[in-house]
Residue frames relative to the residue before (quaternion, step in Angstrom):
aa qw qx qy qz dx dy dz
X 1.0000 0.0000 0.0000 0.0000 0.00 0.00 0.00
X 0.7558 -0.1950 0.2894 0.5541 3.73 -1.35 -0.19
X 0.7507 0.2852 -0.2259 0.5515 3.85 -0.53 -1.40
X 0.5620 0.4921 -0.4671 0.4730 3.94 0.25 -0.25
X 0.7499 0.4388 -0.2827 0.4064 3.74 0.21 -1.29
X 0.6189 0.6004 -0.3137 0.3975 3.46 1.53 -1.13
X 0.5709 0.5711 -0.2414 0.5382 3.58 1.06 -1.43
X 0.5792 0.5228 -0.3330 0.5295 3.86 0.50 -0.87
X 0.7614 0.3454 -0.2588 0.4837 3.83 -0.03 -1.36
X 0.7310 0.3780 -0.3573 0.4417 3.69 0.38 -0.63
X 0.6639 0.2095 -0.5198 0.4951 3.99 0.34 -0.01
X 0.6004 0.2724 -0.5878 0.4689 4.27 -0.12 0.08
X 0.6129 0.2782 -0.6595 0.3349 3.59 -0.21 0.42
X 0.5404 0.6008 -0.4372 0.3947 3.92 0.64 -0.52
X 0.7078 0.3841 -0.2454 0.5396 3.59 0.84 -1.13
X 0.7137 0.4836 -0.3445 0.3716 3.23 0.43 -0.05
X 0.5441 0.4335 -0.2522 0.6727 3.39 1.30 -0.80
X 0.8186 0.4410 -0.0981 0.3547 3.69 -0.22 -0.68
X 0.7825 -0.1112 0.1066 0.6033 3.60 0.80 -0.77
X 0.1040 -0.7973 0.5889 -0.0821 3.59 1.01 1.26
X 0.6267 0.5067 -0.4639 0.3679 3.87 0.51 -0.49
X 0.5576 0.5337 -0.4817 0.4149 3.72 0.79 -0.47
X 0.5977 0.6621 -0.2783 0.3562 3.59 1.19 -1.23
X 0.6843 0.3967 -0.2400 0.5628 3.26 0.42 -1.65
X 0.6247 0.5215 -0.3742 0.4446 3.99 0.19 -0.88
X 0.5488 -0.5270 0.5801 0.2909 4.05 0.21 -0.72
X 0.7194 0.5564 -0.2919 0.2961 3.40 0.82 -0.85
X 0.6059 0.5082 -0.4357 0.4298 3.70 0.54 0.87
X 0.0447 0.7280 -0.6796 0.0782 3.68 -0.37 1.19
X 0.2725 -0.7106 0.6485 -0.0134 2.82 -2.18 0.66
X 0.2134 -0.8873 0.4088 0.0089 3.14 -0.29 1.48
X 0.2185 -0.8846 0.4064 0.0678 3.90 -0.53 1.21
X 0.1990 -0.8648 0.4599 0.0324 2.69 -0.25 1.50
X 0.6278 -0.6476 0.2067 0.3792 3.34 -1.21 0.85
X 0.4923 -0.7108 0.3856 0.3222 3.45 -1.18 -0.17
X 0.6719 0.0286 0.0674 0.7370 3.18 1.61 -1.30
X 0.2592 -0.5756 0.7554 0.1755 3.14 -1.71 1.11
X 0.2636 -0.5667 0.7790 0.0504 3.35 -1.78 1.06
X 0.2042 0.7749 -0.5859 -0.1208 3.15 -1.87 0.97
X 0.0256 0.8150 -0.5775 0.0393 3.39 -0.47 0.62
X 0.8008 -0.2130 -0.0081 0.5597 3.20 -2.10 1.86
X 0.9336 -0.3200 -0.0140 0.1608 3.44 -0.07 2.08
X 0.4186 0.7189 -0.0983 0.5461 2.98 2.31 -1.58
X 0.0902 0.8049 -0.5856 -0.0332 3.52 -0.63 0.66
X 0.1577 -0.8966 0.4083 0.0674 3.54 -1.11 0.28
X 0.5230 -0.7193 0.3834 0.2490 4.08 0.13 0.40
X 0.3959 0.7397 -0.5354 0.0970 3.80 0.07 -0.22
X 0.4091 -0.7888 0.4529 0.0726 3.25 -1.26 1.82
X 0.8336 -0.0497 -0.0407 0.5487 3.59 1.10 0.21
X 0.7701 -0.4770 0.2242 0.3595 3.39 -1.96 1.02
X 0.5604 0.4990 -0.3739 0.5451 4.10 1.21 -0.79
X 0.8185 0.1740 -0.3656 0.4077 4.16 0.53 -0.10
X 0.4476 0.6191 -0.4359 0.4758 3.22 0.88 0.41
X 0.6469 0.5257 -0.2410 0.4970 3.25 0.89 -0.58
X 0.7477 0.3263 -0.2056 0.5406 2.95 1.24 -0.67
X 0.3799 0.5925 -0.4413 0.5566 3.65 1.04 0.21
X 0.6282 0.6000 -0.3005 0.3938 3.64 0.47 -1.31
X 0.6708 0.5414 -0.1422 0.4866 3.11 0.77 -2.25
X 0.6258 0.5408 -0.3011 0.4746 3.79 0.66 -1.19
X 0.8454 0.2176 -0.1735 0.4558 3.71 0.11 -1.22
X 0.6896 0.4896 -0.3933 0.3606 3.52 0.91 0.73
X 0.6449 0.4655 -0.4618 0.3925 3.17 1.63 0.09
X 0.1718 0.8189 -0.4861 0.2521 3.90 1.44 0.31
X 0.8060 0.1527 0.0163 0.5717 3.93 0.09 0.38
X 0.4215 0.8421 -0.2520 0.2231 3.31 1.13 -0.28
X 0.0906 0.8780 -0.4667 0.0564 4.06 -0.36 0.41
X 0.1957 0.7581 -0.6219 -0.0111 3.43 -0.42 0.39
X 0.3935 -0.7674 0.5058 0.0197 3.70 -1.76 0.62
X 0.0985 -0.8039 0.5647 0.1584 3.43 -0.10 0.50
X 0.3884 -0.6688 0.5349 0.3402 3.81 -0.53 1.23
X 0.6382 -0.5151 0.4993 0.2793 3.09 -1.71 0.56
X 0.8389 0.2012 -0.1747 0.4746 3.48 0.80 -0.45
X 0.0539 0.7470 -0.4588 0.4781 3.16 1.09 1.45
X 0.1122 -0.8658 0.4856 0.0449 4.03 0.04 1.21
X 0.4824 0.4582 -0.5911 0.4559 3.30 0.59 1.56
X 0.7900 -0.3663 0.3288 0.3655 3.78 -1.89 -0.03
X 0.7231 0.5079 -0.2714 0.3815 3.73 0.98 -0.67
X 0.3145 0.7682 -0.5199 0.2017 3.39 1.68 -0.66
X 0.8754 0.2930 -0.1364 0.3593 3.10 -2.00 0.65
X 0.7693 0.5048 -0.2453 0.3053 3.50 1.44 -0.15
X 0.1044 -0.8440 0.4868 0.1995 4.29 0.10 0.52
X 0.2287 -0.8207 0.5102 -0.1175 2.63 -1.49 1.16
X 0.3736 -0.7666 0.4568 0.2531 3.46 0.47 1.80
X 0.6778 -0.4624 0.3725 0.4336 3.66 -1.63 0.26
X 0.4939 0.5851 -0.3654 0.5294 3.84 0.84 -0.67
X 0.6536 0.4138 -0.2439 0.5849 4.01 0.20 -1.12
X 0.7188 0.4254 -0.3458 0.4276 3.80 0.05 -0.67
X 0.5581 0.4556 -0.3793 0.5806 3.81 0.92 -0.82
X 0.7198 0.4687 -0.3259 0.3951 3.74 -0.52 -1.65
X 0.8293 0.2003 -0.2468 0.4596 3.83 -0.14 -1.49
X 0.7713 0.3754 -0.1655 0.4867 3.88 0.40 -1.22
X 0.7545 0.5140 -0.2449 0.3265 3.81 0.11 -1.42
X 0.5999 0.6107 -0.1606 0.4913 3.81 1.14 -0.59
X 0.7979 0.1660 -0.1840 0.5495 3.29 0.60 -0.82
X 0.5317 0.5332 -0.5314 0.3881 3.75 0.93 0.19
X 0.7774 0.2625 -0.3713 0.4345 3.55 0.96 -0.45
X 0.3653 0.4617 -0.6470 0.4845 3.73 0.50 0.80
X 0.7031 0.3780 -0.4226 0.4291 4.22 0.43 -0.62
X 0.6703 0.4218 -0.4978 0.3535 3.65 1.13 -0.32
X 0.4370 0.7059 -0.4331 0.3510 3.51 1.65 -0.69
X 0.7018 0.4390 -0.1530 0.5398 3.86 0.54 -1.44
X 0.4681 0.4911 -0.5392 0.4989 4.27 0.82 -0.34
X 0.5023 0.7492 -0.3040 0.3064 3.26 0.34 -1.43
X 0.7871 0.3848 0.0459 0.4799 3.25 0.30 -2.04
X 0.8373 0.1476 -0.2707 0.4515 3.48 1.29 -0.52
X 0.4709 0.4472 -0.6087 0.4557 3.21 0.66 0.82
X 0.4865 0.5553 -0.5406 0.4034 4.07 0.39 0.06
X 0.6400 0.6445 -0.1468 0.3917 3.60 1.10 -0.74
X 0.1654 -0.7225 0.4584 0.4904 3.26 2.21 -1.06
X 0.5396 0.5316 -0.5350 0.3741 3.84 -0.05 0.44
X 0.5417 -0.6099 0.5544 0.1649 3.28 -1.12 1.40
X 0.4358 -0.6679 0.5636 0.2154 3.92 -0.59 1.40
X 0.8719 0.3317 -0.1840 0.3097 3.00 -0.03 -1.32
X 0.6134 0.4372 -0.3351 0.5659 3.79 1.50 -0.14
X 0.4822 0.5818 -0.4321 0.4922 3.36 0.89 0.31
X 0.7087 0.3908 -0.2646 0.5244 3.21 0.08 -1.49
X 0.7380 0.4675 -0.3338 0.3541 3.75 0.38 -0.33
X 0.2739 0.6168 -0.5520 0.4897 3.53 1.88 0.58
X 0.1320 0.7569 -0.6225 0.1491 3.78 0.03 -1.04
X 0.2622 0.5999 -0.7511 0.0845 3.56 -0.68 0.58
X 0.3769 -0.8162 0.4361 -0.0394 2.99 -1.28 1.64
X 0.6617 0.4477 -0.2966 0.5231 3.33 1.57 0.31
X 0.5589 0.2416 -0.3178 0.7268 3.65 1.59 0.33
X 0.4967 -0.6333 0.5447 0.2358 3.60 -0.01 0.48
X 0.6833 0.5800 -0.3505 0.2719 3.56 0.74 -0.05
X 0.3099 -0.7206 0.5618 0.2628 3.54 -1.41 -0.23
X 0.5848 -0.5540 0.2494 0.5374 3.78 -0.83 0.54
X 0.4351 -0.7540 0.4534 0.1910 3.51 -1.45 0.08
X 0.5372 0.4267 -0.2582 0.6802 2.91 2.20 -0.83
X 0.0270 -0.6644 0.7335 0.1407 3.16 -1.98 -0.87
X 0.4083 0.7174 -0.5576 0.0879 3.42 -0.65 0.56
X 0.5021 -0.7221 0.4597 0.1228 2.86 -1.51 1.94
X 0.0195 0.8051 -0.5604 0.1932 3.73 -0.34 0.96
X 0.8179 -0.0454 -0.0450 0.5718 3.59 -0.62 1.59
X 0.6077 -0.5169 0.4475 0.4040 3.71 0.94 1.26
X 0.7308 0.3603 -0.2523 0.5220 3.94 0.70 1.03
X 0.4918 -0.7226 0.4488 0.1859 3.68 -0.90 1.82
X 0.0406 0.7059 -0.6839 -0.1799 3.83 -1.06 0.66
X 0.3203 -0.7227 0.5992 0.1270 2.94 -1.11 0.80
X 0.0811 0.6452 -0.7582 -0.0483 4.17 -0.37 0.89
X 0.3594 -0.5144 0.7426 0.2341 3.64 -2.02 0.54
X 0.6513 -0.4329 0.4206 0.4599 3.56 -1.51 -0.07
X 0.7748 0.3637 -0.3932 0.3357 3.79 0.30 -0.34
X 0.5621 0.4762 -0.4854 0.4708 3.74 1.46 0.52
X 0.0102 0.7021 -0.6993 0.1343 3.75 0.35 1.28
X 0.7421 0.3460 -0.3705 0.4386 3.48 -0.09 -0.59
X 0.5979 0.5662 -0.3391 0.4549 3.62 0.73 -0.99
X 0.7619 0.1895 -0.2318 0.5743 3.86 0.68 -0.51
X 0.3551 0.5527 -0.6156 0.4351 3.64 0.13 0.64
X 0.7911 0.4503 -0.1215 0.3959 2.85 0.27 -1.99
X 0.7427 0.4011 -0.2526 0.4730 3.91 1.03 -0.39
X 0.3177 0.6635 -0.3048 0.6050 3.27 1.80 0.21
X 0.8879 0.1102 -0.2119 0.3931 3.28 0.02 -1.44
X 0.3298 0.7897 -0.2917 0.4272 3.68 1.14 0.28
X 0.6541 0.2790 -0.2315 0.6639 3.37 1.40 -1.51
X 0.8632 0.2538 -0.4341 0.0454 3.55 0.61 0.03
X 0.1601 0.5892 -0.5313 0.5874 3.11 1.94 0.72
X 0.6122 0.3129 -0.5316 0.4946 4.06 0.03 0.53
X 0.5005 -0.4878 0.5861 0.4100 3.75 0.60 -0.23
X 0.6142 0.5244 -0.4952 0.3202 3.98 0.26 0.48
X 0.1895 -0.6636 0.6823 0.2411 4.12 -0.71 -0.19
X 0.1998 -0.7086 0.6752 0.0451 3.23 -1.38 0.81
X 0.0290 0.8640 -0.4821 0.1426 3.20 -0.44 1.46
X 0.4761 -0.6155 0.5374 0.3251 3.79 -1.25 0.25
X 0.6195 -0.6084 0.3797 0.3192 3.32 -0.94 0.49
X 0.5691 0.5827 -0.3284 0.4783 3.39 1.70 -0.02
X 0.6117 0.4971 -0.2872 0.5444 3.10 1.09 -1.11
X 0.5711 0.5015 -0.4267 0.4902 3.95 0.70 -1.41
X 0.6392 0.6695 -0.2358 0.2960 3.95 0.45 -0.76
X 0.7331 0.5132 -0.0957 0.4359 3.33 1.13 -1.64
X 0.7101 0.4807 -0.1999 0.4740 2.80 1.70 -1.60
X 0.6088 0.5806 -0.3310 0.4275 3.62 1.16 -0.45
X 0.7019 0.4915 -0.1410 0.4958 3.70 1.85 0.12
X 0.6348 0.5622 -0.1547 0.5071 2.74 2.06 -0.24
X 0.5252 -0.7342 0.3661 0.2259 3.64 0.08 1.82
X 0.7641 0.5435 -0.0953 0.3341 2.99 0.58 -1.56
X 0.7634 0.3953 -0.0642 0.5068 3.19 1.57 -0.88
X 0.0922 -0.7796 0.5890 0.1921 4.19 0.01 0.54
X 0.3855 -0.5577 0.7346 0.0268 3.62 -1.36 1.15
X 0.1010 -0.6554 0.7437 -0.0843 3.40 -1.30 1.44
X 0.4049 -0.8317 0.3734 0.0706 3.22 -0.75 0.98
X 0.4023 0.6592 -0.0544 0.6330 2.96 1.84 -1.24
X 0.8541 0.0756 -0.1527 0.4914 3.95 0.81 -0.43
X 0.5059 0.6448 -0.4263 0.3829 3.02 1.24 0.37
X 0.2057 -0.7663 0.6078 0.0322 3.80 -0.47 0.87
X 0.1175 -0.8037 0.5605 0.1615 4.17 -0.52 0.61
X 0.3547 -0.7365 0.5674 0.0994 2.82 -1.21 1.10
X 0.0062 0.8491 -0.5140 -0.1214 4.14 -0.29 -0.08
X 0.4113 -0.7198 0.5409 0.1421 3.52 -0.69 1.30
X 0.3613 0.7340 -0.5679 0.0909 4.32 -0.87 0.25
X 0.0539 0.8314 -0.5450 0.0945 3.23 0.52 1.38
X 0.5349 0.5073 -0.3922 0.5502 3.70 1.25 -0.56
X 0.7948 0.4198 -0.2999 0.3195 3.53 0.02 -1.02
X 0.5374 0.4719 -0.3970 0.5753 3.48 1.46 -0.57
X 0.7107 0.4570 -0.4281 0.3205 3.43 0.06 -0.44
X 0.6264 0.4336 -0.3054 0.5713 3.54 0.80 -1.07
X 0.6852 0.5877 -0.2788 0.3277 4.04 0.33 -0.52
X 0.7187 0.4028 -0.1469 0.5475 3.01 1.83 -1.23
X 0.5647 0.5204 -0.4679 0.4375 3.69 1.32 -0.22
X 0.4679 0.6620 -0.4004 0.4271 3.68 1.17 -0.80
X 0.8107 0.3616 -0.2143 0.4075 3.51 0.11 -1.63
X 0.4491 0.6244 -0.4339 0.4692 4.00 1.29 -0.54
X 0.5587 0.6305 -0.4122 0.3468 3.70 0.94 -1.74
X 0.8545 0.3395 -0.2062 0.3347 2.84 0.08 -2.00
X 0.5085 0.5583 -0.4692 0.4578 4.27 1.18 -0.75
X 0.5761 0.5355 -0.4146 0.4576 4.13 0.66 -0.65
X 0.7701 0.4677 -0.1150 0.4182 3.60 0.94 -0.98
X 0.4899 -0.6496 0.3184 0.4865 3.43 1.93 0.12
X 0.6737 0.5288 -0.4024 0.3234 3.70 0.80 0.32
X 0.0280 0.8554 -0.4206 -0.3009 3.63 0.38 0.79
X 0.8282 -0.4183 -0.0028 0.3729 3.41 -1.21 -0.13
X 0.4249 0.6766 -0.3454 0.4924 3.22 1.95 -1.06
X 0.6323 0.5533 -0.4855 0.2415 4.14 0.53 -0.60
X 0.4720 0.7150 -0.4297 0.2851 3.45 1.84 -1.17
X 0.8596 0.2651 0.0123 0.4367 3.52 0.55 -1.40
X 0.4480 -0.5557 0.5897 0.3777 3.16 0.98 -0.39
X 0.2476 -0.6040 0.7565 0.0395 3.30 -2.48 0.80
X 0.3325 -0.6957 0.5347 0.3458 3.56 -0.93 0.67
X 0.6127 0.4162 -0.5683 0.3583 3.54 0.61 0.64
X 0.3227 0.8197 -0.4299 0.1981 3.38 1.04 -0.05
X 0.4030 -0.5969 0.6171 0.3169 4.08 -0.69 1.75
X 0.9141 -0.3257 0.0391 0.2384 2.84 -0.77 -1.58
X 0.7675 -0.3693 0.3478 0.3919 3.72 -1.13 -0.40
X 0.3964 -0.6936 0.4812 0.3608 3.09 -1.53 -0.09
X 0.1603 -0.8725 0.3883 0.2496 3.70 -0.01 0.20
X 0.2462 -0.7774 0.5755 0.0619 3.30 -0.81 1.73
X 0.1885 0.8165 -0.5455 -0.0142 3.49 -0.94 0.42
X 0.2747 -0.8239 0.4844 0.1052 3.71 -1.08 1.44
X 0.7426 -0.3103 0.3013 0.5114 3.31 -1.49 0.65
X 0.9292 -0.1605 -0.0497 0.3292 3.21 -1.31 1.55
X 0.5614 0.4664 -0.4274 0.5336 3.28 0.86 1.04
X 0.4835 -0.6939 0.4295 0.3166 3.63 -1.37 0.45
X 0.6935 -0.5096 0.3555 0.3647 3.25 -1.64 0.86
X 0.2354 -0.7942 0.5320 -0.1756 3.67 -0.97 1.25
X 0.4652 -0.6421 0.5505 0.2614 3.88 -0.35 1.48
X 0.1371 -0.6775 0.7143 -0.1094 2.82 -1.82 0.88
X 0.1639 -0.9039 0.3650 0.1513 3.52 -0.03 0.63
X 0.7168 -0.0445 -0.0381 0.6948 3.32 1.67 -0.28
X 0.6660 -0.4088 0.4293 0.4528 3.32 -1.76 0.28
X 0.5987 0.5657 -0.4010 0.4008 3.87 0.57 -0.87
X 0.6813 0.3848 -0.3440 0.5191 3.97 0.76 -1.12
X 0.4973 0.6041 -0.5011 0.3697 3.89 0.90 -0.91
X 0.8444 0.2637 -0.3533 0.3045 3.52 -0.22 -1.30
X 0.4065 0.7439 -0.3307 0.4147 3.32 1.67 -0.49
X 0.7756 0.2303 -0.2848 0.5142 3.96 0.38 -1.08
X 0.5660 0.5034 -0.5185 0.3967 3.92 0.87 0.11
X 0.7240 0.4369 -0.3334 0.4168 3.28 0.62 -0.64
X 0.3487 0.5986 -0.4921 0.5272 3.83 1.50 0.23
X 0.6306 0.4897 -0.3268 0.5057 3.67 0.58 -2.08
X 0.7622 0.3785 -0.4855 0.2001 3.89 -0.17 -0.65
X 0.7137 0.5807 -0.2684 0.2852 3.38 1.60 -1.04
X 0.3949 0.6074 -0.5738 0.3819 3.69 1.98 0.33
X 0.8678 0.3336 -0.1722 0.3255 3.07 -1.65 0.12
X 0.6004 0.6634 -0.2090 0.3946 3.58 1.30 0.09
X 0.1212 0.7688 -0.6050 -0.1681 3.69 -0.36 0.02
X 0.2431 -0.7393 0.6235 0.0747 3.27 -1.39 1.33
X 0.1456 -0.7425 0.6528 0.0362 3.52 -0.76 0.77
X 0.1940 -0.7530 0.6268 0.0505 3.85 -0.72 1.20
X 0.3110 -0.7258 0.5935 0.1559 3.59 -0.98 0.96
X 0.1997 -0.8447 0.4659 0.1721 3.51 -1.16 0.43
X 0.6367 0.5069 -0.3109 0.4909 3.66 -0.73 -0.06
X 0.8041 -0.1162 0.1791 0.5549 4.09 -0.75 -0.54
């Protein structure tokens, strides 16, 4: 966990500063202990962090599992079921690589889930810029170069600068220079993460799921319907609540014991 990773970094800096021969030699290892013991009907199990647990969850909830695309359902998958095995492989896999990369872009300050809803489905792509301007997100992709110049130079014939958080940084360190805040407008670069985010969401449109399915739309007819061993078939509103109510289905019947310290 956090204080585990911390405790880790502070004795290799000790060994390193202090007895660097153990370093250069090979002879310093670091053993990971687990985080959470799982048990279920007797059957225990290790799991060393919150990304496999999650996926332990995800595992013991698609056992018995069903879900249904209605037939009149306006995307590519209509009309098709998809045992609990089929949900992981085509649908369950790449939502958590998109929760892996949320992660990464909300650290950035960019809402995950409005992002991912830029999606432009005929360039496969997602924006690359962002800048937040009048308490509101633009979103330019790589082929609106001209479109963000031109909205760039606009904010600054308003008297505003659009800056990166690096630049917003340098200048806030720089004597020589004073940094108004009030005119300062941020600008945020994620051309890797769009890219790796937007091949993910293409996957799943090849597979009949376009992007609007991740979250759901509030105009949205109908649902998907998930239904578990001996129970009745049950709305879903998006792929995002799907992997969400299996991993509910994994925590019946489980006890989860969390370790503390390292």
């Amino acid at each position: 966990d956090v204080d585990g990773s911390h405790i880790r970094t502070l004795l290799l800096t000790f060994f390193y500063r202090q007895l660097s021969q153990l370093i250069d030699a090979g002879n310093i290892f670091v053993a990971q202990p687990p985080l959470y013991k799982v048990t279920r009907k007797k059957k225990s199990e290790y799991v060393r962090s919150d990304r496999e647990m999650n996926d332990t969850l995800m595992r013991m909830g698609i056992e018995g599992a069903n879900m249904r695309v209605p037939k009149d359902m306006d995307i590519g998958a209509a009309g098709r079921e998809f045992s609990g095995a089929q949900m992981r492989s085509e649908i369950f896999e790449r939502l958590i690589k998109l929760e892996e990369l949320a992660g990464k872009i909300s650290k950035k300050g960019v809402n995950p889930i409005r992002f991912y809803n830029q999606y432009n489905s005929e360039t496969k792509s997602l924006p690359t810029t962002i800048i937040f301007s009048e308490d509101k997100a633009r979103y330019f992709h790589d082929q609106d170069e001209a479109e963000l110049n031109k909205f760039i130079g606009d904010r600054l014939k308003a008297g505003f600068e659009v800056m990166t958080p690096a630049e917003i940084g340098n200048r806030e360190t720089d004597m020589d220079k004073s940094l108004d805040r009030d005119k300062i407008e941020e600008r945020i670069e994620l051309p890797d993460l769009a890219e790796q985010a937007a091949d993910i969401i293409t996957q799943l449109e090849v597979r009949g799921f376009p992007a609007w399915t991740i979250n759901g739309r509030d105009d949205q007819a109908e649902q998907f319907m998930l239904r578990f061993e001996d129970a009745d078939e049950e709305p879903v509103l998006s792929l995002n609540e799907l992997l969400h109510e299996v991993r509910e289905a994994g925590r019946k019947g489980i006890s989860i014991q969390r370790y503390k310290g390292l």
